[in-house]
C-alpha positions, 0 to 999 in steps of 0.5 A: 277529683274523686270521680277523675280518679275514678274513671282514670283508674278504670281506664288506665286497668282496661288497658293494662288488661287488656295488655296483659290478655295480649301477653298471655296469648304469646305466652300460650302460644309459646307454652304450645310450641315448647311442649310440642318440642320438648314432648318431641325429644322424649319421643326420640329419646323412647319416653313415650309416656312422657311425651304424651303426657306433655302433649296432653297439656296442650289440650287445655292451654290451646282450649284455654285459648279458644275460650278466650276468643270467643267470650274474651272473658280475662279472669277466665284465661288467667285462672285457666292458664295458671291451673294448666301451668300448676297441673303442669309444674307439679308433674314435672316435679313429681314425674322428673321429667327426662333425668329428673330435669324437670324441677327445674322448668319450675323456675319460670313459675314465681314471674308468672305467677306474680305477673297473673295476680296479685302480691298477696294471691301469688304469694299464698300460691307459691307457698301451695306449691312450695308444700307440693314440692315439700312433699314430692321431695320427701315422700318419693313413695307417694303412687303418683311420685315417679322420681327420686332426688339427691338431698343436694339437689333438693336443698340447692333447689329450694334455695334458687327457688326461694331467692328467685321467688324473692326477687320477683316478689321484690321487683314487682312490689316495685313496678306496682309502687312506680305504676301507681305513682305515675297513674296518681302523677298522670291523674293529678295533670289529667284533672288540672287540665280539666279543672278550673283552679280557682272554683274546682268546677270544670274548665271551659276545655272540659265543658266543651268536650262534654258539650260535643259528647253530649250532643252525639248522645243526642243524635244517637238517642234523642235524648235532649239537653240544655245549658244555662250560661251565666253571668254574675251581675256587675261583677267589676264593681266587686273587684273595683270596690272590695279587691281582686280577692274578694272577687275570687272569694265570691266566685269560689262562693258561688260555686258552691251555691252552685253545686248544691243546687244541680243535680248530680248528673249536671255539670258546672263549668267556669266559661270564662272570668266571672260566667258560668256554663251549665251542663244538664242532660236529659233536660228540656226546656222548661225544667231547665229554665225551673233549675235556673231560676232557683239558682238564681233566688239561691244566688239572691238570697245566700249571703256573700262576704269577704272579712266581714264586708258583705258582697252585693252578687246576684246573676243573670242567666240564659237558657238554650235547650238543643231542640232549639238549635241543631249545633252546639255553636247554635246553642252557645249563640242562643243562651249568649243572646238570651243572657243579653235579654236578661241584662238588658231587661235589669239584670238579676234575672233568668231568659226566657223569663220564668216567672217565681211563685211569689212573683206570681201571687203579687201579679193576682188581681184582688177580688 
């Protein structure tokens, strides 16, 4: 389930990312449209330096956004914007703003801040900020402090500050915790779905969709495939003879076998009862007859057992390569008629044949 998670969690934050990007884009633009307004009524009301100030944010937020629209760089915007917002927030605390108003646009920092990053990253930047505050408030002599605030207004501010920057703090651990359940449930079908129960290896759903994957990687880049149809040999005898659990004992076993033996770029899927399908890209024909046939004498060798009785399993199997066929039906026909061969010719055996080393060296003709 590992490599499932794996690529479910990269593709469930792909998109959350790329939601969040989308989100962010609104956001800029309506951060645009608010300075220009607001920036507007301190003109009106003849606090240019005021009004240029905020218009001057409007530069590297509309910045921010043309960057990311031309290197779609996610980390990038994030980081730009909430610099901007900060530089932003920290002069209307320091400036006031029109009739020392401006702390309070301060209140849309802790959601955003949290929304942008993480629980811990927002956390240590709210608290910077909460220091910048700090020093704004009690050091109104500083050169580049404008404003002056009554104590009440300073202590009802940090305290709607603190109980807002909680609550957000509070909500968002909650949206994370039921996100990553919901991922983990969702995660959870998504590899039942996939899997075969009873051995783990992939299911014959699964294996198809690789399958047709495969094969457009093929026509794509040329690169060939093979598969390997299996089939374990007189398999209804186990479960006539020992029981249907020592059948299930014995495939769970061979699935084991099998997965020590491939590669880890290989798959291994069960087709259906006691046959198995092999996935092995990049493969031709004759390293993939190679790999079947030392399967096979694994399989031959590995003792299979059920409390303490021993289980005669050995396998036949066929083997297709895709420059044999121009279909992944083709393929499925081919490796069916080949495995037929093989039973046919007594089973316990790999078609196109291969033939072992040892089998080799019994067949040299003495001197």
């Amino acid at each position: 389930m590992k490599k499932y998670s794996t690529l479910g969690y990269q593709a469930a934050q792909e998109r959350e990312s790329a939601q969040i990007s989308l989100v962010l884009t609104w956001l800029s633009l309506a951060a645009i449209l608010t300075l220009i307004g607001i920036g507007a009524k301190a003109w009106s009301s003849a606090h240019y330096s005021h009004a240029f100030a905020l218009w001057g944010f409007i530069l590297p937020v509309a910045a921010n956004m043309a960057w990311f629209a031309i290197y779609r760089n996610r980390d990038v915007q994030k980081t730009g914007l909430l610099v901007t917002v900060s530089f932003l927030f920290t002069y209307l605390i320091a400036s006031g703003g029109e009739s020392n108003t401006g702390p309070l646009w301060f209140y849309v920092f802790p959601p955003l801040l949290f929304f942008l990053t993480n629980l811990k990253t927002g956390t240590l930047i709210l608290l910077l900020v909460y220091l910048v505050a700090i020093i704004v408030f009690q050091f109104p002599g500083l050169p580049f402090v404008q404003a002056e605030y009554s104590s009440d207004f300073k202590l009802r501010f940090f305290a709607s500050l603190t109980f807002e920057s909680i609550f957000c703090f509070v909500l968002e651990a909650s949206r994370l915790k039921a996100r990553n359940e919901l991922l983990d449930l969702a995660l959870t079908h998504e590899h039942a779905a996939k899997t075969d129960e009873l051995t783990g290896l992939s299911n014959r759903r699964d294996i198809l969709n690789r399958l047709s994957e495969e094969f457009s990687r093929y026509q794509r880049t040329g690169h060939h495939f093979s598969i390997v149809l299996i089939d374990l040999d007189l398999f209804k005898n186990i479960n006539d003879h020992y029981g249907h659990s020592a059948g299930d004992a014995a495939l769970k076993q061979f699935a084991i076998v099998v997965q020590s033996v491939i590669r880890q770029t290989d798959v291994a899927a069960r087709w259906g009862g006691e046959e198995f399908l092999l996935l092995l890209p990049d493969t031709s024909l004759i390293p993939a007859l190679t790999l079947a046939e030392r399967l096979r004498s694994e399989v031959a060798q590995e003792t299979f057992s059920f409390h303490g009785q021993d289980l005669p399993i050995t396998m036949s199997a066929g083997v297709c390569s895709i420059s044999q066929a121009d279909s992944i039906d083709n393929m499925l026909r081919q490796a069916d008629l080949h495995l037929y061969s093989a039973k046919e010719a007594g089973r316990n055996r790999i078609a196109p044949r291969v033939r072992s080393q040892a089998a080799d060296a019994q067949n040299v003709p003495s001197a």
